[in-house]
Every structure is written in C-alpha cells, then in structure tokens.
N, C-alpha and C positions, 0 to 999 in steps of 0.2 A: 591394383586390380584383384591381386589375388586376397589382399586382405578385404578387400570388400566383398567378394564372393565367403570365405569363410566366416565374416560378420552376419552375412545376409543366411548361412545354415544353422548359424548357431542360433539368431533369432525364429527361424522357423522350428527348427527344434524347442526352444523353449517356449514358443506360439502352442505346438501341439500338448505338451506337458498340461499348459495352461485349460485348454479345451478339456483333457482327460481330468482336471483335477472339478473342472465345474459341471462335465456330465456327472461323475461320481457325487460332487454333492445334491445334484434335482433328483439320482437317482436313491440317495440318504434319504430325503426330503417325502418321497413319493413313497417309500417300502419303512418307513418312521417305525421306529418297534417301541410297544406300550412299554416296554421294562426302560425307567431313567437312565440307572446306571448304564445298559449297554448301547442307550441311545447317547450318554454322552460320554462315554468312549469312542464311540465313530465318530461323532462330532470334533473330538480331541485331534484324532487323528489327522482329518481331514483338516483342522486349524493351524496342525504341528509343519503340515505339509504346506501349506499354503504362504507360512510365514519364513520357509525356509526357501523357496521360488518367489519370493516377493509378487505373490497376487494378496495386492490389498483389499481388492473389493472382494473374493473369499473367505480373506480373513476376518472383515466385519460382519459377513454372514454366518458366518460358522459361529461369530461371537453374540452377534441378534438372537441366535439360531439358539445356543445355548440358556441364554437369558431367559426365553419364552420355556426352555425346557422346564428349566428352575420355579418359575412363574406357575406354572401347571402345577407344577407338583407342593406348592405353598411356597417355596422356600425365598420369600423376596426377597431378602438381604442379599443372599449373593445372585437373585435373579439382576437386580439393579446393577449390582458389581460390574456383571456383562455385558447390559447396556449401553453402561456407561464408558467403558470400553469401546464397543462399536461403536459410539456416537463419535468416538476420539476419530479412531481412521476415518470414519465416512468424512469425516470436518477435516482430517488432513490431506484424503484422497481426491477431494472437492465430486464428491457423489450424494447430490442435491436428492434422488429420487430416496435412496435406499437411508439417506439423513431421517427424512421426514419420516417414512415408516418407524425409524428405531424411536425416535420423540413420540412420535404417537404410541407406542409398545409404552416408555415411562412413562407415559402422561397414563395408561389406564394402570400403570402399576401403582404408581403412586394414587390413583384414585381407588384403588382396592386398600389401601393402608390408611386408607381417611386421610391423606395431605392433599385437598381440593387443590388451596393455591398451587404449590405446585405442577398437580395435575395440568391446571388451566395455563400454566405459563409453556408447558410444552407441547400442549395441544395448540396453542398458540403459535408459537413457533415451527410446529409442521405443517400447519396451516398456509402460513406467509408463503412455505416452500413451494405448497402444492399448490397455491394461486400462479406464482410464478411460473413454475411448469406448466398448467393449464392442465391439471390432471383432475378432475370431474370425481372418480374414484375416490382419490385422497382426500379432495374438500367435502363430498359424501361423509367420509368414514368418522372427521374431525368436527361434522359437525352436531352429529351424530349425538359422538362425546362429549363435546360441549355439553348438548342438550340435557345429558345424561347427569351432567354436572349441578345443572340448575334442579334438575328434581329435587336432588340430592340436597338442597338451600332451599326446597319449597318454593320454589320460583315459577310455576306451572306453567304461566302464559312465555317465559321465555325459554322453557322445555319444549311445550308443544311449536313455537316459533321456531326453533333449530333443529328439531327433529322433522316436523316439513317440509322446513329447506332443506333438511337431507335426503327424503326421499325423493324429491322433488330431482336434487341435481342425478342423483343415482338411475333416475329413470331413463337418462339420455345413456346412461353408459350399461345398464341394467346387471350392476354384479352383484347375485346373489347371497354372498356370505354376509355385503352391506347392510342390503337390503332386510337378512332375517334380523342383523343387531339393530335397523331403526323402529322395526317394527316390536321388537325386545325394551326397547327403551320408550317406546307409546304405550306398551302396555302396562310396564311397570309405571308411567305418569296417572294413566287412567285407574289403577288398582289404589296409587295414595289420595285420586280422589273419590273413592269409592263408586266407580262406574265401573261393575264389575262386569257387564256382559261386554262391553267394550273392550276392556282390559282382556277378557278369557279371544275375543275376535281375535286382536292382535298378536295374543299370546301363540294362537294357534298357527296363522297365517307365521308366524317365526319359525316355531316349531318344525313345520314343515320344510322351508327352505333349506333348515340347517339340518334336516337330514337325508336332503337329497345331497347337499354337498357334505355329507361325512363328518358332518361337524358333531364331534360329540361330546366336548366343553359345552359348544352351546346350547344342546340337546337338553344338558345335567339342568342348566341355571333357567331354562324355559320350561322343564316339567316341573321346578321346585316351585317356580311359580305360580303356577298352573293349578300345584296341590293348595301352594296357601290360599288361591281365589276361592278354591272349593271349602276350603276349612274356612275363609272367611265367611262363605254363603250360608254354614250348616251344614253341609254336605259332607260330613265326618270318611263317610267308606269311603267316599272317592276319591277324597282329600290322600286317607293313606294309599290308596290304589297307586294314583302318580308320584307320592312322594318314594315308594317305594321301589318302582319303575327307576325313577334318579338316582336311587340309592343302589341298586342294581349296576347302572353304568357307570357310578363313579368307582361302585368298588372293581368293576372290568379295569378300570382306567388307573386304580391305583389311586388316585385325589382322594387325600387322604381331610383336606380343607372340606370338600365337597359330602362326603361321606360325616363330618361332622355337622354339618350345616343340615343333609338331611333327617338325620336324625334329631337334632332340636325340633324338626318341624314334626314327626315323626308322636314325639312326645309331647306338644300341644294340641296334637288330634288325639290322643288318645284318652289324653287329661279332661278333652272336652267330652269326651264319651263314655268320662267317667271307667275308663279302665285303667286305675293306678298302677295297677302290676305293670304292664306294656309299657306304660307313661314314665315308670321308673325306670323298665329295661334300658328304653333309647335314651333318656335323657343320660341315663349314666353312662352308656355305651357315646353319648356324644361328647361326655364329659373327658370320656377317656381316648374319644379319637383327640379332641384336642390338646389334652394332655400329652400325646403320642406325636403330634405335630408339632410341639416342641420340646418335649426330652427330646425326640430322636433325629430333630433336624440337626444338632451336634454330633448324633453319632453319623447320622448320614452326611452332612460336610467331612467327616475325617472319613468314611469309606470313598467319598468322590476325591479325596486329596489323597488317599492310598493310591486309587484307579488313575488318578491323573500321573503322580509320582511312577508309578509303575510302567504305564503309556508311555513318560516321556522318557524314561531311562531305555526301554527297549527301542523305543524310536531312534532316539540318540546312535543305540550301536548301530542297528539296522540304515540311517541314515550316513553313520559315518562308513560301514562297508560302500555302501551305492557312493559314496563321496570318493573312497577309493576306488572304486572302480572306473567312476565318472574322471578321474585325476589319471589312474592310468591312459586311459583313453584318450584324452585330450592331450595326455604328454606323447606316446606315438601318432596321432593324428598330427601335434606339434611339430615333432620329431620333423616329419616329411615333407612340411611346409615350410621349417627351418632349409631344406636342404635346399627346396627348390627357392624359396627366395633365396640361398647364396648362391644360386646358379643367377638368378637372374639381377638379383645384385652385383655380381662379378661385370657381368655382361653391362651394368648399367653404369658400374662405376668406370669401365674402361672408355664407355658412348663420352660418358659426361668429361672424365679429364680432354679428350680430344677435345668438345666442346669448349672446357673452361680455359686448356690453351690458346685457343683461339680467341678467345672472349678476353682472356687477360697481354694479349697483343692488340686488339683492337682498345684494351682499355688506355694501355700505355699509350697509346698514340693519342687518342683522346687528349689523359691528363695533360702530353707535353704541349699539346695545340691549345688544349685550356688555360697551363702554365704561361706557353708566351702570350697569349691573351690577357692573364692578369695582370703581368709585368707591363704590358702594354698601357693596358689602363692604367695599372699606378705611376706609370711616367707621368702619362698625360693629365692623371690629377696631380702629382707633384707640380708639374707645368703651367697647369690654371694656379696652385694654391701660389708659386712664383710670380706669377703674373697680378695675382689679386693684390701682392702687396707691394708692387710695382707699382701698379695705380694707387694704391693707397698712397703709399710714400710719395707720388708724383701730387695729388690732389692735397694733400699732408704740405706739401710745400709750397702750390699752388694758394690754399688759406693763409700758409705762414705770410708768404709775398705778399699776396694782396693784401694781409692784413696791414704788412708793416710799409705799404705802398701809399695806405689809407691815412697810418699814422704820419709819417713825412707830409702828405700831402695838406694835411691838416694844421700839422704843425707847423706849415711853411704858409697857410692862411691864420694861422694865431699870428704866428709873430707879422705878416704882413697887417695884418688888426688893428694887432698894437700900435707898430711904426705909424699907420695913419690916422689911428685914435690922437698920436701925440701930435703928428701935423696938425690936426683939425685945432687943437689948444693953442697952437702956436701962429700958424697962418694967420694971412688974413683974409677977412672976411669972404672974398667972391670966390674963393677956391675950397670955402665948405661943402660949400652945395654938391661940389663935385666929388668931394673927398667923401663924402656921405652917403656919394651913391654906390661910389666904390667896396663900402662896407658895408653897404647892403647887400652887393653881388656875393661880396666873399663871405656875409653869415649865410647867404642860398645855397651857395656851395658846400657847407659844414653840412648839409642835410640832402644832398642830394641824391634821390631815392635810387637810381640806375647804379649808382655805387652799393648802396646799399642791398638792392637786388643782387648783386654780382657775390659781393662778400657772403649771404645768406644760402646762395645757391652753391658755393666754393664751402660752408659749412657747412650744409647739410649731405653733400658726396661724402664725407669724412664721417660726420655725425649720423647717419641714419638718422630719420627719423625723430632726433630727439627734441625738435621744437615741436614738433606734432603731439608727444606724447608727453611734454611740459603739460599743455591743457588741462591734460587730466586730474591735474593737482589745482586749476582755477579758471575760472571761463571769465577771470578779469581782465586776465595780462593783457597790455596793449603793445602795438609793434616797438612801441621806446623800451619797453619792457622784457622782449623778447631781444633784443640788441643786446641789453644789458646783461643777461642771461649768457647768450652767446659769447663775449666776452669774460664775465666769469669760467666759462668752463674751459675758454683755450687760457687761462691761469695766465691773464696778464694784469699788469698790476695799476694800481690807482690812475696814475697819471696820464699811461696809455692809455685806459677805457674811457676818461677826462678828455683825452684829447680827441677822440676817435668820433666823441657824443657832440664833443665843442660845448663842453659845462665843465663849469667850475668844479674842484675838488670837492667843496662844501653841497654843491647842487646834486654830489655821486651820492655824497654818505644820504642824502633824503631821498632820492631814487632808491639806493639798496634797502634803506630804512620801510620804505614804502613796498618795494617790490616780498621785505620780508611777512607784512602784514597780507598783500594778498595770497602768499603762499602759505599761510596758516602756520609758520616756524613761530615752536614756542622760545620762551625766553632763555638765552643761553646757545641756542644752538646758533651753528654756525652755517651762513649761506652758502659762501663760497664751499665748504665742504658737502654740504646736502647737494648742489648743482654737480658737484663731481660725479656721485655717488650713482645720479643718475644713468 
C-alpha cells in the first residue's frame, strides 16, 4: 500500500513538472523574440529540459520548433537536420497529429530548395495522416501545397484543381492562416498566366488575412508579389512602393533570403525606369545580401554551436545541482519509508510465519494422505499389471491346449484315415461302401468350423488384434489363409501345421508359396519371420 501511495506522488509530481514545462513552451511560442540566436537559446533550453524528464512530444516540438526557426532565417541545411529529427520521436512516440505537421514543414522545405519530388512525397504522406485523423485543417493546408507544386511544373488546371479543393475543405473549418496561403497560391497561378487583376484580387484578399493573424513571413512574400504584378503591369512607382514596403519588414525580421529577393525586384523596377544608378545600388546590395547568406551561414552555424555548447554545459551543472538536490530528497523521503516499511515488515513477517506454520502442518498432513494414496494406487496397478498376466499366461495356455488338443485330434483321424484307406484295398467289396462313408465323416471333421472358431477366438485373446491388422498388408487372404498365418506365428512347425489343415506336406509348401505372393514378400525374404515381426 504504501509503495503504491508513494508511486502514485511521485507520478503526480512529475505530471505537474510536465504541465510547467509545456505552459513554458505555448508561453516561448506566444512572446517568440525576432533575434534567432536568443529564440534558439530558449528553444535549447526548454529541449534540454524536456529530454532530461522524458516528455517526448516536447521534445519534437522544441525540435519542429527549431527547424522552422532555421527555415526563417535561410539556413536550410540545418533547418532539415531538425526536422528530421522531430520526425524521428513523433514516429517513435506514435503522435500521428504533430507527424504530419512536421512532414508538411519538409515537404515546403524541400520545396523552397527546388527538390519537387521530394517535396511531394511528404506532402503526401501527411496527407494520408490527416485523412486518417479527419482533420479538415491539415488536408486544406496539404493541399494547398500540393497545388503549389503543380504551378511550380506548369500544370495550371491541376494547380487551380487542388487549390479549390483547399479552399473549399478549409471553409467548413475556416482557419485563417490556411486560408491567406490558398489564396497566395491562386494568385501566384493567376500571375504565371498573366491574369493580372486576378492575380493582384487574390493577392490582396491574402494579404489581409495574414496580417490580422501576425503573420509577417507571409506579409514579406505577398507584397513582393504584389510589387512584381505592378512592375509587370508598368506600374514602375508602385511597383517599388510595395517592394520596398517587404523590404522594410524583412529587414525588421532579420530574413536575410528575403531582403535579398527584394532587392533583385528592387533592381528590375528601376532598370525598367531607366535609373541605372538605383538599378545598380540594389542589384549589388542584393548580390551582397546573398553573398552574406552564405559566407556567414558558417559563421552563424558555429555562433549557434558556441550558444548551444555553452547552454548545455551550464545546463549540465545547473541540472546536476537540482539532480542533487532532487537525490537528497528522495534519499530522506527514502530514509522514512524504509523505517516504516520495516515496521510494517516486521509486523508482516511475524502475521505471515504464524500463517506459514499453519499452512505447512496442514501441508504435511496433505502430502502424508496424498502419499498413502499413491502407495495405494501403485499397489492396485501392480495388482492389475499381476493379474493382466495371469490371464495372459492362462489364455497363453488355454491356445497352447487347444492347439495341441486339435493336433491329437487330427492326428488320431490321419491315422484312423489311413487304417481304413487300407481296409477299403483289402476288403471286400460290400463293406466299401461303408468304409467310404466313414472317411468322408472323418475328412468333415479335419475341417470343422466350431473348432476352428474356438482356436481363433483362444488366438486372438493372446494375439490382439493381429488377424485384423494382417488385412492391411492384402484384402486377398482367405480364412485357409488366415489359419495358416496363425499357425506360423505360434512357431509351430511343418508337420503340425500339415496336420492341423489335414494337408499334405507338399500341399503346406504351395499354401506358404501362395500365401507369400498375396502378401507382396519379395524374393529372399523370409515368411515365417516377417509373420513374427508383426
């Protein structure tokens, strides 16, 4: 009891742990600070923590969480790194919802690095999740992408097809941040086919959504477009008006990708209006943000591996004090629960020998009533197994007799046979008839079936079964066949089985000779010994 009561504190204990470490992280999430490094330093933090309390679905968030951070700020290689990662726990933690977001996060990563396929194999696969779940949201956002894909291969009718079906599913669930990326992804279909007031409708209608919900990535990438619509129209001032606008919040933002991308646009309005100077500023200045996006994504990978290295050595100490603390504390908490279980140990071990004294008296009695029990029984099967061969021996003797009961009897109508086979030569004539009938009665008698029954039924007490299971070897044998059998196997020899049948010696060997062929014995083997064997 009392170990179940201190199981049941310790798990609330580390229930509430659990609750503090994922308000702390929606509370990360919600106050997000523009600066990378110290957003993923709290990130660190909160992951270091996570994996040292084994909350795993924390720690694929913190790792998602990371990923998207790297994402933002160009740095894809190790934004992927993170994903990939979090794809791993969510797939060993079996957390179906938070899978599918992270695959969809690859799938548009990969689609910003131009790897289509891909993209589409893991938009695919968060797909399948979010049909399963029945989550409206998710098959909106994926399909979205999808659609986004197809532009992207000039595929327009199945752009505009999956991007309807995504507004379409989005409208029963209506979430907004969906909603501004499908309308971001019509407008850019309608811009590559030069339907440009179209294009500038949906551009707009995005625009908006995405800055009621704070969205200011997507803010950047819907007024850049926005500018190129104008620059494509002619519309040179207005063109840089909003390009300028993006270039503005990317540089609040830090997007260092984005800040290069406006500026190329920057520079083909200005070239169109004929003011080289300007046209040269940005184009260089864009030359050199990307140039700046990668010299210095190495030097920023080794300031994030400094920050990180740094994080987790102080964590480390900081960890290992609370580890000590948390160790003293559980060893006096210990302490106390040792005592009182050997109180209540003492008291249990004293309850229970009374009990097992008792229990191992009542056992002894048992076993001895069990013992003379089984002595019992093995008398009385010794007594049957005496008895079995009592009868055996009796029935065993009972065949011998009768058999050699049969042979006398036989052999005392041979030789009467004979004596009056010689009268009938010798007589005369009016006393054949008589003599003839006489050796008719006694050849009836060499064959008479009620003896034969008898001897068969005195063989087969002895023999189980074994004329039954003869058959098996020939469905020819007939009952002269099965006599002969029978006699072979009680190993008597020529003359007695001769006399038994009332046939000649020479009449046995064509019987055995015979009975060898319906038994299928090849050449060489021997009868009498395959009949034993039986």
């Amino acid at each position: 009891m009392i170990k179940y009561i201190s199981f049941c504190l310790m798990f609330f204990l580390f229930s509430l742990n659990v609750i503090a470490q994922d308000e702390e992280f929606k509370t990360f999430l919600d106050h997000n600070s523009k600066k990378p490094i110290e957003s993923l330093i709290e990130l660190k933090k909160i992951y270091a923590q996570s994996v040292e309390d084994g909350n795993v679905l924390l720690e694929g968030q913190c790792l998602q969480q990371m990923g998207k951070l790297c994402y933002h700020q160009g740095h894809f290689r190790q934004s992927l790194e993170f994903f990939l990662k979090a794809d791993k726990v969510f797939n060993n933690a079996n957390k179906p919802l938070s899978l599918a977001a992270n695959l969809s996060d690859i799938g548009v990563l990969y689609y910003y690095i131009k790897q289509p396929e891909k993209a589409m194999k893991n938009y695919l696969l968060a797909l399948k999740v979010y049909k399963n779940l029945n989550n409206l949201s998710g098959q909106a956002t994926i399909f979205g992408q999808i659609g986004q894909l197809y532009e992207k291969r000039q595929q327009y009718d199945s752009a505009f097809y999956y991007q309807k079906l995504a507004l379409k599913i989005n409208n029963q669930k209506n979430d907004k941040n969906v909603e501004a990326k499908i309308y971001e992804n019509l407008g850019s279909i309608y811009e590559d086919l030069e339907k440009y007031d179209l294009a500038t409708e949906s551009f707009k209608k995005s625009l908006s959504l995405y800055q009621k919900q704070h969205n200011e990535l997507g803010s950047i990438e819907v007024i850049n477009n926005l500018g190129d619509i104008l620059r494509k129209t002619g519309k040179y001032n207005a063109s840089i008006t909003q390009t300028k606008a993006a270039m503005t919040l990317a540089g609040r933002m830090g997007n260092i990708y984005q800040l290069a991308s406006c500026c190329r646009d920057l520079g083909k309005a200005y070239e169109l209006l004929n003011k080289m100077d300007s046209a040269y500023h940005y184009v260089t200045l864009g030359y050199k943000y990307t140039i700046d996006l990668y010299s210095e994504d190495g030097a920023r990978q080794v300031a994030f591996l400094q920050v990180l290295y740094d994080i987790n050595k102080k964590s480390d100490e900081i960890n290992k004090l609370q580890s000590d603390k948390k160790i003293n504390r559980i060893i006096a908490f210990s302490g106390i629960l040792v005592i009182i279980l050997l109180i209540v140990l003492g008291f249990s071990i004293f309850s229970r020998q009374r009990f097992k004294l008792r229990d191992q008296q009542l056992l002894a009695k048992q076993k001895d009533i069990e013992h003379d029990l089984t002595s019992l029984e093995l008398k009385n099967l010794q007594l049957e197994e005496h008895n079995l061969k009592q009868q055996l021996e009796v029935k065993s003797r009972e065949l011998s007799t009768h058999t050699l009961n049969l042979i006398k009897h036989n052999q005392f109508l041979e030789n009467l046979r004979w004596t009056l086979q010689a009268m009938v030569k010798d007589d005369k004539r009016d006393q054949k008839k008589q003599m003839n009938q006489i050796l008719t009665d006694i050849n009836q008698r060499f064959n008479n079936e009620r003896n034969w029954k008898e001897f068969t039924a005195a063989f087969e007490q002895v023999h189980h079964q074994f004329l039954e299971n003869l058959k098996k070897f020939s469905n020819e044998l007939t009952s002269a066949d099965m006599r002969l059998i029978a006699m072979l196997k009680m190993n008597l020899d020529s003359s007695d089985i001769s006399t038994l049948l009332g046939i000649s010696t020479d009449s046995l060997r064509v019987s055995r000779y015979r009975l060898r062929k319906k038994l299928n014995l090849a050449q060489g083997d021997n009868l009498s010994a395959f009949i034993q064997r039986l």
